[in-house]
C-alpha positions as CSV (number, residue, x, y, z in Angstrom):
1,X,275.3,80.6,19.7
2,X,274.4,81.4,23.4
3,X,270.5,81.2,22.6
4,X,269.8,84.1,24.6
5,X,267.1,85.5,22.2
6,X,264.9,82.6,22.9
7,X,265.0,82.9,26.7
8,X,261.4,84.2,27.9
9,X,261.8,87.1,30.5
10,X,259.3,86.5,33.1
11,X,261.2,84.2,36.1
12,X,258.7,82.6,37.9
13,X,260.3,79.5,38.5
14,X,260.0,80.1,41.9
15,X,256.1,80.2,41.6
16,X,255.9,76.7,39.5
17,X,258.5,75.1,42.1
18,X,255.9,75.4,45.0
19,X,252.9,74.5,42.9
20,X,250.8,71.7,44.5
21,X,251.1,68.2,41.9
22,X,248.8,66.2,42.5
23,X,250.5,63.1,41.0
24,X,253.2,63.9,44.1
25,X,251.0,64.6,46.6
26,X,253.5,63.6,49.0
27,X,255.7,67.0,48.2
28,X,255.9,69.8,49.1
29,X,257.3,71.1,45.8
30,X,257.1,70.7,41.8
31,X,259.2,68.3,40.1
32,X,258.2,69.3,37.1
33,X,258.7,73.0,37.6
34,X,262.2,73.3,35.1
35,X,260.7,71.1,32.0
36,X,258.4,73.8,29.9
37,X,255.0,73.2,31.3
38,X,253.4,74.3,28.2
39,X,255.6,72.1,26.2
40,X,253.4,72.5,23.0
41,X,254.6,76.4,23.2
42,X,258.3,75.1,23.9
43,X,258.0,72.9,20.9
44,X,256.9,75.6,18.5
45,X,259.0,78.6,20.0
46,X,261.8,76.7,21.4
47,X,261.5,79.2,24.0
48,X,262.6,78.7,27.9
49,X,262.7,81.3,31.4
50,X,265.5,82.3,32.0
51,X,266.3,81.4,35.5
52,X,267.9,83.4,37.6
53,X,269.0,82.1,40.8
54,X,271.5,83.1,43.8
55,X,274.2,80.6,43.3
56,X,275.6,78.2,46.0
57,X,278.7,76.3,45.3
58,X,278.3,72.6,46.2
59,X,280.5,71.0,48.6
60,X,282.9,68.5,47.3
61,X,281.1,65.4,48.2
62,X,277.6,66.3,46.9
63,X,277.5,64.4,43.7
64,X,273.9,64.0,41.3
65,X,272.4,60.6,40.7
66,X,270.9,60.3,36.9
67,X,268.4,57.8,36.0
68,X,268.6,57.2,32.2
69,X,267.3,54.7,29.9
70,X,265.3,54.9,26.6
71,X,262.1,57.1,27.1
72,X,258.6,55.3,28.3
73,X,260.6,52.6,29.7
74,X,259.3,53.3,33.0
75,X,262.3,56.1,35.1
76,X,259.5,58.3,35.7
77,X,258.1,55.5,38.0
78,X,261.5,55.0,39.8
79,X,262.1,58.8,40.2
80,X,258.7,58.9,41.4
81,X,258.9,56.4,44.3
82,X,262.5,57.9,45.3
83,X,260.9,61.3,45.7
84,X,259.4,60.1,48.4
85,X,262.2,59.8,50.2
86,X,263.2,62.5,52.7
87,X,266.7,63.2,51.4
88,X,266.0,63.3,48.0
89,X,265.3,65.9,45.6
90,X,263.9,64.6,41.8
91,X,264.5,66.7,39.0
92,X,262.1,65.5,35.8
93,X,263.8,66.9,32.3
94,X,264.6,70.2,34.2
95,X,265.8,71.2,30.5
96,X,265.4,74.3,31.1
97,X,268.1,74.1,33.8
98,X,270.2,72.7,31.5
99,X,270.0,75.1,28.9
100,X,271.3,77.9,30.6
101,X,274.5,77.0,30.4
102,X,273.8,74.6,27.1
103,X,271.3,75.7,24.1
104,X,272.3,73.0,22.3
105,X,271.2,70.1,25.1
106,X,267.7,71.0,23.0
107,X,266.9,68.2,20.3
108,X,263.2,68.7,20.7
109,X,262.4,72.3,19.8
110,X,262.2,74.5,16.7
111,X,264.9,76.4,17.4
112,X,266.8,72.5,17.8
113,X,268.3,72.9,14.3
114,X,269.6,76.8,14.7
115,X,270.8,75.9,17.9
116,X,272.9,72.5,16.6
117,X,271.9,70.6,19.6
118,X,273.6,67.3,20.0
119,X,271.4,64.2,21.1
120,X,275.5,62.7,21.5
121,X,277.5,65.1,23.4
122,X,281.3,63.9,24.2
123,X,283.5,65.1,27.0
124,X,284.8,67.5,24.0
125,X,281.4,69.3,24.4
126,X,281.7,70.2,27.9
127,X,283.6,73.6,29.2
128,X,284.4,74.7,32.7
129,X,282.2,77.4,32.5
130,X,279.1,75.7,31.9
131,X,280.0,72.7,34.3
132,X,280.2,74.8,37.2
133,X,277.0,76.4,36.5
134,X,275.1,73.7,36.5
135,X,276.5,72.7,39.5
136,X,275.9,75.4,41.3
137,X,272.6,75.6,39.4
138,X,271.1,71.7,40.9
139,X,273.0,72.1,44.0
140,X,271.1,75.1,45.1
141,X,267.7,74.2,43.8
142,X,268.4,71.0,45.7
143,X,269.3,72.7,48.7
144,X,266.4,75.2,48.3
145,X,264.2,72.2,49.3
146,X,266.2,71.9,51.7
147,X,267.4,68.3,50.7
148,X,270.8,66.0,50.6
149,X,270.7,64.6,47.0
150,X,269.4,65.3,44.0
151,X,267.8,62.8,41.4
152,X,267.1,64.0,37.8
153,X,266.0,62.2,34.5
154,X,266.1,62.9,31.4
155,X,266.1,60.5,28.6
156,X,268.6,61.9,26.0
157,X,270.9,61.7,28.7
158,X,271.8,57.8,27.9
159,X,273.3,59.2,25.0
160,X,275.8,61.8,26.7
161,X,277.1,59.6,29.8
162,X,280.7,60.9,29.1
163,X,279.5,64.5,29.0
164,X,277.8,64.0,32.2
165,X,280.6,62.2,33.8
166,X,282.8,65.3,32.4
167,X,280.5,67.9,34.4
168,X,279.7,66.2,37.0
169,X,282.7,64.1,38.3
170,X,281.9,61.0,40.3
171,X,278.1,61.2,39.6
172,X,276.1,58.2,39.8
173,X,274.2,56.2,37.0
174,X,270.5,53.8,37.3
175,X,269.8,53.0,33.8
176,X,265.8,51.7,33.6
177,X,265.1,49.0,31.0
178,X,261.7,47.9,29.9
179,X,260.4,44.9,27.9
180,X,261.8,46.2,24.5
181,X,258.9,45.7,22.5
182,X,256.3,47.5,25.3
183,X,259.2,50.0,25.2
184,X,259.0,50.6,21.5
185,X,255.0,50.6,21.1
186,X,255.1,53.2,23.6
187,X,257.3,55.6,22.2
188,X,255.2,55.1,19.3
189,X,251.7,55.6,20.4
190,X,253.1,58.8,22.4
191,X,253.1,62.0,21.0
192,X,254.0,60.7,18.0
193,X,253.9,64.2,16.1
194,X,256.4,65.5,18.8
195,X,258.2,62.5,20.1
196,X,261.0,62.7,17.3
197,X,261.3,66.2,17.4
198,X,260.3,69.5,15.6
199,X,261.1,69.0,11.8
200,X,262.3,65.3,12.5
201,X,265.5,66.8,14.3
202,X,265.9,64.3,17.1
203,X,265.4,61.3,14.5
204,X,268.1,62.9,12.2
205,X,270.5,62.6,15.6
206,X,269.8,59.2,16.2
207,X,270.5,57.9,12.5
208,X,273.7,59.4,12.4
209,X,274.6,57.3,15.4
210,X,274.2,54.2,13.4
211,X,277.3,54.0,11.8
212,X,279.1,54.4,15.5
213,X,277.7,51.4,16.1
214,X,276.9,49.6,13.1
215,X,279.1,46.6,14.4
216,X,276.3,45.7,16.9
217,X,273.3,47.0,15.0
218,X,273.5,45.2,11.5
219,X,270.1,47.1,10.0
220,X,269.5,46.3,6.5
221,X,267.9,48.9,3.8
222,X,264.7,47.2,3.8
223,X,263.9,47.9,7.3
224,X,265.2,51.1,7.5
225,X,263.0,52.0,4.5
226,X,260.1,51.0,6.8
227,X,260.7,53.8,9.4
228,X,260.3,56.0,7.0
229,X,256.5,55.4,7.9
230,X,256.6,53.7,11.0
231,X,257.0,54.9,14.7
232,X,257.2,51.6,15.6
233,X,260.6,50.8,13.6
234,X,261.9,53.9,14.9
235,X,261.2,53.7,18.6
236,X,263.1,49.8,18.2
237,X,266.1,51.6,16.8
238,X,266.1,54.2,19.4
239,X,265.9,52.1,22.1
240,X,269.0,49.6,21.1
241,X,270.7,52.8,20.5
242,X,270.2,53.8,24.2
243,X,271.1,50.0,25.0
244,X,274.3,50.3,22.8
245,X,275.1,53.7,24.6
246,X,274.9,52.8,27.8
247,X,277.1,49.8,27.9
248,X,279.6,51.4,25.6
249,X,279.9,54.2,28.8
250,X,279.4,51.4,31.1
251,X,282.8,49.5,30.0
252,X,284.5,52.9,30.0
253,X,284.4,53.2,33.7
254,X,287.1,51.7,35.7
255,X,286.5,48.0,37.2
256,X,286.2,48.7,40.4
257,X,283.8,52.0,40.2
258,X,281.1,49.7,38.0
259,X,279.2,48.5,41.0
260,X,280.2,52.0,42.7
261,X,278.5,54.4,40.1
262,X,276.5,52.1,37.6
263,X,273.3,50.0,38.3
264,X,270.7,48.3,36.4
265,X,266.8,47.7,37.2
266,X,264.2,46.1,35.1
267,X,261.0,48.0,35.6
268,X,259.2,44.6,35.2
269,X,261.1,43.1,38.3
270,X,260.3,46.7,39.8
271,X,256.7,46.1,39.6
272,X,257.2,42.6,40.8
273,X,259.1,43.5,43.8
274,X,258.9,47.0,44.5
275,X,260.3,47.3,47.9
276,X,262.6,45.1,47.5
277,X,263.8,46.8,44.4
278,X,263.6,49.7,45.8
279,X,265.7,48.8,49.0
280,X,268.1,47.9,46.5
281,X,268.3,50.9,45.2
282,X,268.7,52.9,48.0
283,X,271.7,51.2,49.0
284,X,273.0,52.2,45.6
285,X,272.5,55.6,46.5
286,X,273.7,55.3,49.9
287,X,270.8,55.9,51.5
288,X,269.2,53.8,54.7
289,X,265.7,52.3,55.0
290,X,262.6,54.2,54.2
291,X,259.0,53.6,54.9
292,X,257.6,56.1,52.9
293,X,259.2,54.4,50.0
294,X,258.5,51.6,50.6
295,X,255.1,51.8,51.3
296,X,254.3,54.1,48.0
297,X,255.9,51.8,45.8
298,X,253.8,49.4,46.9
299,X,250.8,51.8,46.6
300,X,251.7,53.1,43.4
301,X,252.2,49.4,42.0
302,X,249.1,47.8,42.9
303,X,246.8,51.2,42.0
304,X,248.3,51.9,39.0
305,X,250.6,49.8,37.1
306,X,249.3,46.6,35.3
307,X,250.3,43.3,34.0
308,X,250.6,45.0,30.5
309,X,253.7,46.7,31.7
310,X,255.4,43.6,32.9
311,X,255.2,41.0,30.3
312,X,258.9,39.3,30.1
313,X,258.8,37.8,26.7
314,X,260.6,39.7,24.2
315,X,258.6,37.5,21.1
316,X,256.3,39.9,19.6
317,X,254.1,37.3,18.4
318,X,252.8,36.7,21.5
319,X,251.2,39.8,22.0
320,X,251.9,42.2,19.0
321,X,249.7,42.9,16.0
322,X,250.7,41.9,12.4
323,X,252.3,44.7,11.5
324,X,254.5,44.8,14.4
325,X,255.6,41.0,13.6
326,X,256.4,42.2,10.1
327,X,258.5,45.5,11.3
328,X,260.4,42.7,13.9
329,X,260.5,40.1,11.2
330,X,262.6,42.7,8.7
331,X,265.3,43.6,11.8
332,X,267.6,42.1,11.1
333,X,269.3,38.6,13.6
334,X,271.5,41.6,15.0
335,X,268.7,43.8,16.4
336,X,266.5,40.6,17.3
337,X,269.1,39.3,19.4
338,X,270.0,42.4,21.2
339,X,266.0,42.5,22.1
340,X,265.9,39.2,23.2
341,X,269.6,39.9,25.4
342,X,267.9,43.0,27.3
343,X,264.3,41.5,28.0
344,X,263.5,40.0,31.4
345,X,262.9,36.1,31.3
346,X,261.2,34.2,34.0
């Protein structure tokens, strides 16, 4: 289905691109302006605007960067201190961008289920059609601001890496990781009536991704009785999934275009060394110094970002409550270890 009935009318995306953000007071546009501002509305409806845009075809060596990771592990931060860059254009969860050419990139909505989105999309899913218009679609809103390179994020991403590398042919990859455990009591103390989706959808995706990688995630039925009532248990599963996804895309790509199109950054060793990090990045993205981002990563760090948010131990004993020790506890040695693996150590 084309999802054309669930498309509102009124286009004024151009309106909510220019409208002043206070939490980007450095821009001069809206970052935010293609993910449904009134997401409770989205949610319920499932409706989007339909955008309608004069489309520019992008030269051959414009290629998007996508920062992915699990949700709440902390690539709204990194977007947020590369849109501060002169060059660069961020993007966050423009889904309504994407649905234009894809209904079923929704997972979220109540129209998720009639539209069969797919929180797993495979290089089967993507079409000639729809690749070059959202090419055309980023690379003119990109150029609209009147800048080089365009940044987006949106979590579900870590799940389609090979659809993504299938519309967008040489694109670039950061994946964002977070302490696991802070990772997973976020994504539970969120929106926790919405964060799974409308009717449970999104959680029905990621259980049937379990048995693709059952090899590396070992859960046993006592455990995955508890997520039954328990964000917790299911924000720990989500995330090793996103783990397990993006290394299984990861290992797909040639040797020598790892280093070229795929980097890694630990949002604790972010917060410890922002400008460093962030130089790092940069040169990932093939982009020279910048003041301005370095000096608002240092900003943003020390205004707003606490300890809480950097704590490398991945033993939730140490600072989890009871509950939380017994979700852990019930894992499984599989999951356990693939926390420890992806946590930051001092």
């Amino acid at each position: 289905m084309d999802g054309s009935e669930s498309f509102d009318e009124s286009n004024d995306w151009i309106i909510d691109i220019y409208q002043e953000r206070i939490d980007f007071d450095w821009l001069n546009y809206n970052p935010h302006a293609f993910f449904p501002l009134d997401y409770d509305y989205f949610f319920r409806t499932g409706k989007i605007k339909k955008i309608t845009i004069e489309p520019q075809e992008p030269p051959a060596a414009w290629k998007p960067c996508f920062i992915i990771g699990c949700g709440r592990s902390g690539s709204t931060v990194l977007c947020k201190l590369l849109s501060a860059h002169p060059d660069i254009c961020f993007l966050n969860e423009p889904r309504e961008l994407w649905m234009q050419a894809y209904p079923n990139f929704d997972v979220w909505s109540s129209k998720s289920r009639e539209r069969e989105g797919k929180l797993r999309m495979s290089q089967n899913d993507a079409d000639q059609i729809g690749s070059q218009k959202l090419n055309e679609l980023f690379y003119t809103i990109t150029n609209i601001l009147n800048r080089k390179k365009l940044i987006e994020k949106t979590p579900e991403n870590t799940f389609r890496l090979k659809w993504l590398d299938q519309l967008f042919p040489g694109c670039k990859f950061i994946m964002v990781k977070r302490n696991p455990i802070g990772t997973a009591r976020s994504i539970a103390r969120f929106q926790p009536e919405m964060w799974f989706g409308h009717d449970s959808y999104k959680w029905e995706q990621l259980s049937t991704l379990l048995a693709r990688y059952k090899k590396n995630l070992a859960l046993n039925e006592e455990f995955m009785t508890m997520t039954e009532n328990s964000n917790f248990a299911k924000a720990l599963i989500e995330w090793a999934l996103s783990i397990l996804s993006a290394e299984e895309f990861k290992m797909s790509l040639p040797k020598n275009e790892i280093n070229e199109r795929f980097m890694e950054i630990h949002l604790e060793r972010l917060i410890n060394n922002p400008q460093e990090s962030m130089k790092e990045v940069l040169e990932f993205l093939d982009l020279g110094d910048c003041e301005e981002v370095y000096n608002i990563s240092t900003q943003i760090v020390q205004k707003h970002l606490t300890h809480t948010y950097s704590m490398p131990c991945a033993h939730v004993h140490q600072y989890g409550t009871a509950n939380e020790e017994h979700i852990l506890a019930q894992a499984g040695a599989s999951l356990r270890n693939l926390i420890f693996e992806h946590s930051l150590h001092k």
